[in-house]
Backbone as numpy.savetxt, mean C-alpha at the origin, in Angstrom:
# Nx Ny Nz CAx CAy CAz Cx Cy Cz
9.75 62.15 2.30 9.04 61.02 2.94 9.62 59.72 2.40
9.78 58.66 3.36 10.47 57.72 3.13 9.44 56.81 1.85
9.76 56.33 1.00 9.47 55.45 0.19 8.56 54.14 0.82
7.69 53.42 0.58 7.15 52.49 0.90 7.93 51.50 0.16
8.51 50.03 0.36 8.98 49.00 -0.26 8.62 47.94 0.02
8.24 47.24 -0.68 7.27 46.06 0.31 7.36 44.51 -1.09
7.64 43.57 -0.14 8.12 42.43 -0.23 7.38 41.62 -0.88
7.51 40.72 -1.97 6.22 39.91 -2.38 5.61 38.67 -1.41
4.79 38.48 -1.51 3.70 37.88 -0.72 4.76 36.39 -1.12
5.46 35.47 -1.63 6.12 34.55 -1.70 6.88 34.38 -0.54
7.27 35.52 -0.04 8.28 35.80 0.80 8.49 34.78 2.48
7.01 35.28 2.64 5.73 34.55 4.13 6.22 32.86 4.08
6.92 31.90 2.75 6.70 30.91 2.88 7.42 30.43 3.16
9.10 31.15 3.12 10.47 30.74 3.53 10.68 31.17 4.95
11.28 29.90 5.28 11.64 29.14 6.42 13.31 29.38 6.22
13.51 30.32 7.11 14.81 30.72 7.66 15.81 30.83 8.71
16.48 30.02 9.10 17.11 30.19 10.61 16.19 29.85 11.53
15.11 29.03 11.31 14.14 28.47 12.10 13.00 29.42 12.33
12.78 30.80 11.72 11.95 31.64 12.26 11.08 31.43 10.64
10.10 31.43 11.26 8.53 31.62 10.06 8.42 33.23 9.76
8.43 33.92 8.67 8.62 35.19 8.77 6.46 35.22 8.28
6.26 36.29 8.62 4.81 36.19 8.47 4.20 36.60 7.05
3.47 36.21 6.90 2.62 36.31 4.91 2.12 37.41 4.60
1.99 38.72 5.97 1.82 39.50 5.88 2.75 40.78 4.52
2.51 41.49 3.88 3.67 42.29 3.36 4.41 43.13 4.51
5.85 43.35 4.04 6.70 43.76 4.89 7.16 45.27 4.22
7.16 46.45 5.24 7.34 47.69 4.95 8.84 48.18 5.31
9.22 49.31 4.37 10.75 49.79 5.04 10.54 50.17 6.32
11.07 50.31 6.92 10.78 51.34 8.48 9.99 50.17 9.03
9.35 49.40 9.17 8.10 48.61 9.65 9.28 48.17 11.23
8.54 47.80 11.89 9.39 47.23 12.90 8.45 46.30 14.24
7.18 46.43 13.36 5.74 45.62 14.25 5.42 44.04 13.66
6.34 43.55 13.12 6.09 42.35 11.98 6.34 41.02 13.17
5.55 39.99 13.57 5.20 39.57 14.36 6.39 37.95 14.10
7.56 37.89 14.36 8.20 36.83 14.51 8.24 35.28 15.16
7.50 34.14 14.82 7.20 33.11 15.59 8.37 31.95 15.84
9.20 31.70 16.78 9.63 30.68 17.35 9.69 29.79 16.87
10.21 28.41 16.88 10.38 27.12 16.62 9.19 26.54 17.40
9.43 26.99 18.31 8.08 26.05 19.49 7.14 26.66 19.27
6.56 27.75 18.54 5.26 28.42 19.00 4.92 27.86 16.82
5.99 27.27 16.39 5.65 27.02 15.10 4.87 25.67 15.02
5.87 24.86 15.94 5.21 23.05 15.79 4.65 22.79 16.99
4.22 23.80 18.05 3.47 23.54 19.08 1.89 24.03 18.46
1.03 22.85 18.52 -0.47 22.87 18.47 -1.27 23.24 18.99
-1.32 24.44 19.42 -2.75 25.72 20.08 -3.69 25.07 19.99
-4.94 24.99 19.09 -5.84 24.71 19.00 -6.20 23.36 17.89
-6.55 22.05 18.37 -6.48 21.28 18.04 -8.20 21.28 17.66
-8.53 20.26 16.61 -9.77 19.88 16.31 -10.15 18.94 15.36
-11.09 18.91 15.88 -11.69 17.28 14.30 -12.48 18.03 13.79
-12.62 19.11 13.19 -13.63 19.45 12.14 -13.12 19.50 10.33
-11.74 19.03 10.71 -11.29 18.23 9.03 -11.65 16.80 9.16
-11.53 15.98 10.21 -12.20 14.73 9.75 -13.46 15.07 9.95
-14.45 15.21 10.52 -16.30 15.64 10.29 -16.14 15.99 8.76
-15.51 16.92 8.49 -15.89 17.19 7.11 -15.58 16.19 5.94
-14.35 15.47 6.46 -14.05 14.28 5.61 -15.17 13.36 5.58
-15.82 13.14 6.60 -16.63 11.87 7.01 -18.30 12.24 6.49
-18.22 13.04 6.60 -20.17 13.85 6.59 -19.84 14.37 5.29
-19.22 15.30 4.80 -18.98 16.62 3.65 -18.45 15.49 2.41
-17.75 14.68 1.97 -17.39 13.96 1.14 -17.74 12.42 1.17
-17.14 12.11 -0.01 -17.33 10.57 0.07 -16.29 9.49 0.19
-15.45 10.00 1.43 -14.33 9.30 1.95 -14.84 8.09 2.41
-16.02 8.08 3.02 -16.38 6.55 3.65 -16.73 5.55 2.35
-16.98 5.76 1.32 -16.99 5.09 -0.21 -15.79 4.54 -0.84
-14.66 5.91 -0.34 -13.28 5.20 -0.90 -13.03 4.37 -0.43
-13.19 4.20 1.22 -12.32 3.65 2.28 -12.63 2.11 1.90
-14.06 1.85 2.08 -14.83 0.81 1.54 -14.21 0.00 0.39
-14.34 1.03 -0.74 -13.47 0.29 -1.88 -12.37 -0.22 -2.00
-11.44 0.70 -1.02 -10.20 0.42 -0.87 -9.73 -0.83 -0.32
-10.61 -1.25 0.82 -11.13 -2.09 1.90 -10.82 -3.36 0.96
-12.36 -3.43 0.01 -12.91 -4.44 -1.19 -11.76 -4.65 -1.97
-10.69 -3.85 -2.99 -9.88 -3.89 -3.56 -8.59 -4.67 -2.70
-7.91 -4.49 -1.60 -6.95 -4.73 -0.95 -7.08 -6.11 -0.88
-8.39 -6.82 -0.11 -8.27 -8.04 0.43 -8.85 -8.97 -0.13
-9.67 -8.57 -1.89 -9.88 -9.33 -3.08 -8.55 -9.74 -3.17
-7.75 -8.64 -3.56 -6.24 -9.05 -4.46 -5.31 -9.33 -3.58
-5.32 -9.22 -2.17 -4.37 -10.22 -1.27 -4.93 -11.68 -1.19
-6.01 -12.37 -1.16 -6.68 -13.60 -1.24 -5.92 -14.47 -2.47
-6.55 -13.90 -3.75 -6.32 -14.00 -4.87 -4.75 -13.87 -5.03
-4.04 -13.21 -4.64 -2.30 -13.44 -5.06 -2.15 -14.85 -3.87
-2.32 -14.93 -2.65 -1.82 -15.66 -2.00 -2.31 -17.13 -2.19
-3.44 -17.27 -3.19 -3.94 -18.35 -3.30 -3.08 -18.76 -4.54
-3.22 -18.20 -5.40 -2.18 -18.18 -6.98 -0.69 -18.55 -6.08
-0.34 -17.77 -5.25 1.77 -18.03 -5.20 1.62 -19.11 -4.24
0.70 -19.32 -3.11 0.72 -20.55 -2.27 1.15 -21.80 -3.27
0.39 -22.05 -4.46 0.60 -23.08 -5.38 1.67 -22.95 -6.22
2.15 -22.42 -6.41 3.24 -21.89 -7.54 4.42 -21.84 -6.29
4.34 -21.46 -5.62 5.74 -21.80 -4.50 5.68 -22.83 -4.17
5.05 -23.66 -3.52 4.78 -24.88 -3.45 5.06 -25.99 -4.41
4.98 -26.00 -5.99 5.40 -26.28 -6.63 6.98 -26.56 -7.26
7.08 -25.18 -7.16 8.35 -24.62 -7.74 9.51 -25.31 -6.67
9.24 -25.42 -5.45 10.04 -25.60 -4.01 10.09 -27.41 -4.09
8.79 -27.51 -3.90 8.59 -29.07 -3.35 8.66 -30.18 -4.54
8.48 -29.89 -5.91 7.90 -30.54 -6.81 9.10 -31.20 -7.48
10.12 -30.08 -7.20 11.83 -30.53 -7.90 11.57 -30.65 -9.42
10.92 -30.55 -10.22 10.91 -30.62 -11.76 11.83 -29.66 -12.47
12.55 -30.06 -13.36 13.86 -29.61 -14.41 13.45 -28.22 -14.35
14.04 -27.70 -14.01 14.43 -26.15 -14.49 13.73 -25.12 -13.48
13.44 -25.76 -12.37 12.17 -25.34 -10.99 13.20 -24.21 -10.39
14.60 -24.14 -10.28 15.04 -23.00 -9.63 15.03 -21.58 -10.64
15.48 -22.11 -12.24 15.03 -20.71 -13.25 13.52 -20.54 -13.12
12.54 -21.26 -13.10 11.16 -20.21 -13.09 11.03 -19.76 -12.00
11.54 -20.12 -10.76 11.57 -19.19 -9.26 12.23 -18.28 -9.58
13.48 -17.98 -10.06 14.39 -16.54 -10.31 13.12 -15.61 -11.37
12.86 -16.26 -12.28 12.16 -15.35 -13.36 10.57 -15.52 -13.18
10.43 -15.65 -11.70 8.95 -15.10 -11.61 9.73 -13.55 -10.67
10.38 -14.03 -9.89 10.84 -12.93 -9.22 11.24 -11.73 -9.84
12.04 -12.01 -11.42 12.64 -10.69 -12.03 11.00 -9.97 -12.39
10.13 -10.87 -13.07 8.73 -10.42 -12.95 8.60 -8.99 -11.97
8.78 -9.29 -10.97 8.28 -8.46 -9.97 8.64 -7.02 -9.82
10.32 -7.26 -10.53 10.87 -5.80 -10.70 10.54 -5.04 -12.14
9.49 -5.62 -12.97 8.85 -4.72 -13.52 8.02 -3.33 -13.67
8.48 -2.52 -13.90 8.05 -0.89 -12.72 6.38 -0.87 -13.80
5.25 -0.77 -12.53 4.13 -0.51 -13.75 3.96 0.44 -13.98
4.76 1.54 -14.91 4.65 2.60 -15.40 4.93 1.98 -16.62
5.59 1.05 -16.97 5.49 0.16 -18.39 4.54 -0.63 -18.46
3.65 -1.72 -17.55 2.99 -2.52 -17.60 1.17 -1.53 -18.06
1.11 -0.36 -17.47 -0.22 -0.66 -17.18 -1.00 -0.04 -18.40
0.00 0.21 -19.49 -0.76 0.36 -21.07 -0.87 -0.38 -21.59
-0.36 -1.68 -21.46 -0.89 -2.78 -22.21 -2.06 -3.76 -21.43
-1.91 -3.31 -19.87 -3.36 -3.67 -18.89 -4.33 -2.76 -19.49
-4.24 -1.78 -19.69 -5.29 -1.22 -19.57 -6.04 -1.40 -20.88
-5.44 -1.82 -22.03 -5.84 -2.46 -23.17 -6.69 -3.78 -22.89
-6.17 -4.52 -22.21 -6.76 -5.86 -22.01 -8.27 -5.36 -20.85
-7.82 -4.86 -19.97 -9.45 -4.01 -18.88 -9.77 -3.68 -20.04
-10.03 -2.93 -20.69 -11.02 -1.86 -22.10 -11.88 -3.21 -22.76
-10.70 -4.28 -23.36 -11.45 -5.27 -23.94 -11.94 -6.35 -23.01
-11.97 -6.58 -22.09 -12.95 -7.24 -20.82 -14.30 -6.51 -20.40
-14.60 -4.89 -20.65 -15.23 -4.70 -20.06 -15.44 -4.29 -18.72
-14.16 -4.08 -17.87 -13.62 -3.88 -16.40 -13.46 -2.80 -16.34
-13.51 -1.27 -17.10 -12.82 -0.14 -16.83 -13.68 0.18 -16.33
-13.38 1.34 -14.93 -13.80 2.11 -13.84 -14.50 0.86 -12.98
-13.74 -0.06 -12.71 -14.52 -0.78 -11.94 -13.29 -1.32 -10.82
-13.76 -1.82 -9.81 -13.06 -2.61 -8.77 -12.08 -3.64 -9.01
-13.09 -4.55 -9.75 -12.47 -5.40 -10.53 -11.88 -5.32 -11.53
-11.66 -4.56 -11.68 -10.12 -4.47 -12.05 -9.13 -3.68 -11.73
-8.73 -3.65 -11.11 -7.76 -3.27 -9.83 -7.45 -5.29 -9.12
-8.98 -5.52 -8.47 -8.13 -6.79 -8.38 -7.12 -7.82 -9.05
-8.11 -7.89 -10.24 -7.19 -8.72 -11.18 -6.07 -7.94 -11.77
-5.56 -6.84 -11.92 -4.66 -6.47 -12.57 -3.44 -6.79 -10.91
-3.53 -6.28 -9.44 -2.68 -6.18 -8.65 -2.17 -7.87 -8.73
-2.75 -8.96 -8.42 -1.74 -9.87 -8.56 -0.85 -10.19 -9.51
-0.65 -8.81 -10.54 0.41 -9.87 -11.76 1.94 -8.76 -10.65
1.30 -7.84 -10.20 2.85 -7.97 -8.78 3.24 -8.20 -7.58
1.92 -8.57 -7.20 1.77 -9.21 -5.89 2.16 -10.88 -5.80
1.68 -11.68 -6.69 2.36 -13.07 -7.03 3.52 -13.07 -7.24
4.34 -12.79 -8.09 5.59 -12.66 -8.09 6.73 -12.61 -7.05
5.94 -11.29 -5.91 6.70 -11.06 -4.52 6.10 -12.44 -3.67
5.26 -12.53 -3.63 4.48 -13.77 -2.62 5.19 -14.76 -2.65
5.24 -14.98 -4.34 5.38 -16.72 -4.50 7.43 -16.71 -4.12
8.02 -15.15 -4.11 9.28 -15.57 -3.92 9.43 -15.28 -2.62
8.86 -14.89 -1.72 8.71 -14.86 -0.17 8.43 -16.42 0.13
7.49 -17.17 -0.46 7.10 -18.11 -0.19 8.19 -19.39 -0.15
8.70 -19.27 -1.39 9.42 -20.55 -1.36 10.67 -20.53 -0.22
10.93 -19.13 -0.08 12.45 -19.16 0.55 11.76 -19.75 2.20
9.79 -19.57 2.60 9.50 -20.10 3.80 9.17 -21.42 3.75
9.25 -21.69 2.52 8.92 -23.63 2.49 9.94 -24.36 2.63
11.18 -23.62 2.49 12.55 -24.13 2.28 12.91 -24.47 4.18
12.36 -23.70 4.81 12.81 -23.93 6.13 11.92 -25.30 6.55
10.75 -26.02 5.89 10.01 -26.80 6.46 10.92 -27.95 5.74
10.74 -28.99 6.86 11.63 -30.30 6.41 10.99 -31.02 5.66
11.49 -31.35 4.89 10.84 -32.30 3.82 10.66 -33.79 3.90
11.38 -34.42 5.48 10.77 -35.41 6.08 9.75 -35.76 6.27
9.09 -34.43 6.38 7.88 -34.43 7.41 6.91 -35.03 5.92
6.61 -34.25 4.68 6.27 -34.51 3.52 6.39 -36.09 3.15
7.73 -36.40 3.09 7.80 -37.80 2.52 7.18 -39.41 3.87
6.83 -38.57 4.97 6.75 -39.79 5.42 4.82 -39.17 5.30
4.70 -38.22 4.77 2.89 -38.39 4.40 2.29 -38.71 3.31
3.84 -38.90 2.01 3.90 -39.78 1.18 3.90 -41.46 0.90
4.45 -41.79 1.98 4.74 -43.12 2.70 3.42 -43.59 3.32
2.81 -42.39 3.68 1.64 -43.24 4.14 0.73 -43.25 3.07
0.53 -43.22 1.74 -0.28 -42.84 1.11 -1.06 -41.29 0.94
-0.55 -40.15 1.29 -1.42 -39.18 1.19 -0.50 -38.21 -0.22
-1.54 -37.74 -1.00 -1.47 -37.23 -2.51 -0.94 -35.94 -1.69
-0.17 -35.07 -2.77 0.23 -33.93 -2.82 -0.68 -32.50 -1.84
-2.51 -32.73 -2.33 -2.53 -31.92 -2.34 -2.87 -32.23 -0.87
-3.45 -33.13 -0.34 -3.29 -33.71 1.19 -2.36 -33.15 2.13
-0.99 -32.91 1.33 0.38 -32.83 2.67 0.22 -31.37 1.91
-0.09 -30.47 0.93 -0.13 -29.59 1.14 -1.09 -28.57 1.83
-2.35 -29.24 2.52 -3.45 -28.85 3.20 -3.17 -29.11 4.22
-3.02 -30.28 4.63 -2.36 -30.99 6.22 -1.75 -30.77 6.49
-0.28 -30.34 6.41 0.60 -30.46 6.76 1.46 -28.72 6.47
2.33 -28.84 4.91 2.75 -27.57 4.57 2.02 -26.61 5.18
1.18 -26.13 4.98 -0.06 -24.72 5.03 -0.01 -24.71 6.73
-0.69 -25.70 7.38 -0.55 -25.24 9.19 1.05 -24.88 9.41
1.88 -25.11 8.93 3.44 -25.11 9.61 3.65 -23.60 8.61
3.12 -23.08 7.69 3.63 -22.04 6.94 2.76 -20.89 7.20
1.73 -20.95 8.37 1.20 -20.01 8.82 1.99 -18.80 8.92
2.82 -18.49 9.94 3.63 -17.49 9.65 4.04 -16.87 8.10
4.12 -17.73 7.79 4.51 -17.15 6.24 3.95 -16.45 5.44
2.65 -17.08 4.66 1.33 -16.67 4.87 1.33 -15.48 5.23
0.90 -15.35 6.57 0.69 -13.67 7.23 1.39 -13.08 6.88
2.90 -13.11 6.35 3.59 -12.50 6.54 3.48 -11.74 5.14
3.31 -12.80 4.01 3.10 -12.28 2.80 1.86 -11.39 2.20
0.95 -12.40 3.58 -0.59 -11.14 3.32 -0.30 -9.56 3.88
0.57 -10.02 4.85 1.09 -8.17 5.05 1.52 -7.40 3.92
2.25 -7.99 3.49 3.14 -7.54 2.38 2.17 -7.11 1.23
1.15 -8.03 0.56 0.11 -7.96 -0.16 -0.81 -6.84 0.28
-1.22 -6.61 1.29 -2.49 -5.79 1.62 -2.03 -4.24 1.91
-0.58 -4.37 2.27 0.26 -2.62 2.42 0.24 -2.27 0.51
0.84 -3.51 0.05 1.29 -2.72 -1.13 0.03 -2.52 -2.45
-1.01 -3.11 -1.95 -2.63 -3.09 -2.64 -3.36 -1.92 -2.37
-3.07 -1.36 -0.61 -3.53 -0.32 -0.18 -3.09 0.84 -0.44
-1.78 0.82 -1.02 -1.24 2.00 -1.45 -1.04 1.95 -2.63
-1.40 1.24 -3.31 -1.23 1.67 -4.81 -1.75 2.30 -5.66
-1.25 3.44 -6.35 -1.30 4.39 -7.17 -1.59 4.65 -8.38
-0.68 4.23 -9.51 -1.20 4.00 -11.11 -1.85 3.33 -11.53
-2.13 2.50 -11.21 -3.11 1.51 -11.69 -4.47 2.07 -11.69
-4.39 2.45 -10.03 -5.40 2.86 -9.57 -6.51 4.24 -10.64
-5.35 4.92 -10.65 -5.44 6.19 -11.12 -5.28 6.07 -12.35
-5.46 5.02 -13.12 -5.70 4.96 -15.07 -6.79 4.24 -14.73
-7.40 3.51 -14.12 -8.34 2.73 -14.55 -9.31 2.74 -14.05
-9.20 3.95 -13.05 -10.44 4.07 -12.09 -10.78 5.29 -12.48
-12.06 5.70 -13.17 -12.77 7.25 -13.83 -13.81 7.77 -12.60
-14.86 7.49 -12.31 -15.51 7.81 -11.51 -15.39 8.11 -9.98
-15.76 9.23 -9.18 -15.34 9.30 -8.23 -15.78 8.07 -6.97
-17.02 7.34 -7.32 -17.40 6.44 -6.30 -16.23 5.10 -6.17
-15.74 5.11 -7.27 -14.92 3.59 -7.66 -13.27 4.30 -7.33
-13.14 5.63 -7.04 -11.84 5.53 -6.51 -11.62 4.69 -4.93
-10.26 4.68 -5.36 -9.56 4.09 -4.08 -8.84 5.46 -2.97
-8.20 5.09 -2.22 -8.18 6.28 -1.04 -6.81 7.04 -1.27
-5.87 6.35 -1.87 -4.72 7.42 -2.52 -4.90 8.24 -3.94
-5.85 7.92 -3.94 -6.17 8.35 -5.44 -7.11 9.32 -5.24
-8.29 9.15 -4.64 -8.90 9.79 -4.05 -9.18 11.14 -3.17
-8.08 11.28 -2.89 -7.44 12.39 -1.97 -7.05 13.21 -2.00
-6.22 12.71 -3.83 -5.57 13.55 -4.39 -6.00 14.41 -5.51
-6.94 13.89 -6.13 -8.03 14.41 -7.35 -9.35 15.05 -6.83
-9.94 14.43 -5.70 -11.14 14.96 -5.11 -10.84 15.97 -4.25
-10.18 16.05 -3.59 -9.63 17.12 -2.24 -8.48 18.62 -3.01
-8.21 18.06 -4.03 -7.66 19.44 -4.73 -8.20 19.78 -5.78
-8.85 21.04 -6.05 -9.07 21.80 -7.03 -8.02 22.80 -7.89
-7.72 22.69 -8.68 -7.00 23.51 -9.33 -5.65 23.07 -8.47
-5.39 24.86 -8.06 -4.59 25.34 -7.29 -4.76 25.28 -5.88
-6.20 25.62 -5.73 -6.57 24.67 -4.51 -6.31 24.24 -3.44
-5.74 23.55 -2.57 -5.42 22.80 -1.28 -6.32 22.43 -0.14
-6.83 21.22 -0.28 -7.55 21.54 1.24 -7.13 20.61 2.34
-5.79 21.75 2.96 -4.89 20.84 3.99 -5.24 20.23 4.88
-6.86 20.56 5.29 -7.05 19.65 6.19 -7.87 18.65 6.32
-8.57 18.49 4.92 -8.52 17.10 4.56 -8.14 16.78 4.16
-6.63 16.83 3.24 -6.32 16.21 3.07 -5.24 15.59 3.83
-4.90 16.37 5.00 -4.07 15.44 6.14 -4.97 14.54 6.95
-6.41 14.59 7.22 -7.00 13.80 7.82 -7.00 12.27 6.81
-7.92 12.79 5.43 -7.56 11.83 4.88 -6.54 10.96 5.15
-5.33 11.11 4.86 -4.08 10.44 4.83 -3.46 9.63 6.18
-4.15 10.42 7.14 -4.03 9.65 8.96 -5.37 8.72 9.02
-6.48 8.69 8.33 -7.17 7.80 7.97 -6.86 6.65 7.17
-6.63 7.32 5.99 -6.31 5.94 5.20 -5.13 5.65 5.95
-3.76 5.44 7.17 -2.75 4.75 7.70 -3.69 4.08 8.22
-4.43 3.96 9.13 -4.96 3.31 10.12 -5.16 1.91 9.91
-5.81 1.64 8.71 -6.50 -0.16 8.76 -4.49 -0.77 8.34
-3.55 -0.19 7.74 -2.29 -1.15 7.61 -1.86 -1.07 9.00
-2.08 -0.02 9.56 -1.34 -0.27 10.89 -1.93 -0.75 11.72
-3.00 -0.80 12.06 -4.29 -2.00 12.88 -4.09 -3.50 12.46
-3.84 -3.86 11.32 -3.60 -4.86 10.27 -2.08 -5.34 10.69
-1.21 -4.51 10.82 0.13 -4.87 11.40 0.17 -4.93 12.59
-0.33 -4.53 13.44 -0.42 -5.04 15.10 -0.98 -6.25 15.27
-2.41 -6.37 14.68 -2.73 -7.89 15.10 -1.68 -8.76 14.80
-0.86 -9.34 13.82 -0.41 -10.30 13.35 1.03 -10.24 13.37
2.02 -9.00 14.07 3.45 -9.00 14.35 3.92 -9.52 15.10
2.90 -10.77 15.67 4.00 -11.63 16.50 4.16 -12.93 14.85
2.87 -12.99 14.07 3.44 -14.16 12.91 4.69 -13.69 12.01
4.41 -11.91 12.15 5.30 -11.48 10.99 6.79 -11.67 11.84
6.81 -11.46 12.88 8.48 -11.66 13.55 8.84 -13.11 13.35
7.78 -14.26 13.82 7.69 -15.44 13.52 8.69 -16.02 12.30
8.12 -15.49 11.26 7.91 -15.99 9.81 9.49 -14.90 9.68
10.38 -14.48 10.19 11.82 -14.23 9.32 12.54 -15.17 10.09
12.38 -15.94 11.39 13.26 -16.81 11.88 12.97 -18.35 10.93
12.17 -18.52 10.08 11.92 -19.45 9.53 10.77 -20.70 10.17
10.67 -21.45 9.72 9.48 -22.37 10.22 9.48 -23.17 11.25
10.07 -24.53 10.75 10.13 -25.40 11.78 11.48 -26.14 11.73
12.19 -25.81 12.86 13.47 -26.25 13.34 14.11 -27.92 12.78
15.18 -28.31 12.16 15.15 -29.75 11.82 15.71 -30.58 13.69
């Protein structure tokens, strides 16, 4: 009698010559082992929302989302209000040595926070901020300013500086032609940098994930990944809903405003 030989269960997961071989064990002699297609692999039979219901009702995804929400557009406000002035400065102000602190806010930026966020997280501990929101805000602008304020100046550079000196001429102070005047003409810019700010706030990771302990105060990449897996675990289908959830508000967020963001790379206002 022929020998039984049979394949380890690892086997089911390799993807070969385009055919899915099945997870079933495989026998010598066997010749009933059910082979699936390319199309019958990435074609979707039966479709359903009962991974998002469960995301939405069964967990506390609508808590992250929220936070995430709160966290993103604290620390896009807050960077764009900080680099609006600091580009503005650095650009318009001309003071000795104004093009080195524009280069070396920028090298700033290429600081990877896998170095930064042990000595943050020292300073959160002694504030009193750990597992909280706030801090996430205040810690994201020390890399969100950096990128802003050097997005910024290269869009102040396109505004003529005529326009400035004759609102000097008439008597109006700095911060006048920078309310009046700069800021309406740097709209595009602006948006463009709050894009930039609110993608890279919404997806951020380490920070997130050292300083945030509790599950209500996570954020939604963080979230997804600690709450939705156990162990060994997997739960693929929330955690793919998750993840087509949390895309949604950057890409809703990028439709409204891609006619400022196309705007804002041709530069400002024409001399």
């Amino acid at each position: 009698m022929m020998a039984l030989v049979t394949i380890p269960y690892s086997v089911g997961l390799i993807m070969t010559c385009g055919v899915r071989v099945s997870r079933a064990p495989l026998k010598a002699g066997c010749t009933s082992q059910r082979l699936e297609s390319p199309i019958e692999t990435f074609w979707i039979s039966s479709p359903t929302l009962a991974h998002i219901k469960h995301l939405l009702f069964n967990t506390a995804y609508p808590t992250w989302l929220k936070t995430t929400m709160f966290v993103a557009v604290g620390s896009t406000f807050l960077s764009l209000f900080a680099s609006t002035l600091a580009a503005y400065a650095i650009e318009r102000l001309r003071f000795r040595g104004s093009p080195y602190v524009g280069l070396g806010i920028y090298l700033a930026y290429l600081v990877p926070p896998s170095i930064l966020f042990i000595p943050l997280a020292t300073v959160i501990v002694q504030f009193g901020l750990f597992d909280s929101p706030m801090a996430l805000i205040l810690v994201y602008p020390t890399f969100l300013v950096p990128f802003c304020t050097w997005l910024l100046i290269g869009y102040f550079k396109s505004i003529p500086y005529e326009l400035e000196e004759c609102a000097l001429v008439d008597g109006a102070t700095r911060l006048q032609i920078l309310r009046r005047i700069t800021l309406p003409l740097a709209v595009p810019g602006l948006i463009s940098a709050g894009i930039f700010s609110f993608t890279l706030s919404w997806n951020e990771f380490i920070y997130a994930l050292a300083f945030i302990q509790s599950s209500a105060n996570k954020t939604v990449p963080v979230a997804i990944l600690t709450e939705l897996v156990s162990g060994d675990v997997y739960q693929w289908g929330a955690l793919m809903a998750g993840s087509l959830l949390g895309s949604l508000p950057v890409a809703i967020f990028y439709s409204l405003f891609v006619d400022y963001y196309v705007s804002s790379l041709t530069g400002a206002v024409k001399e």
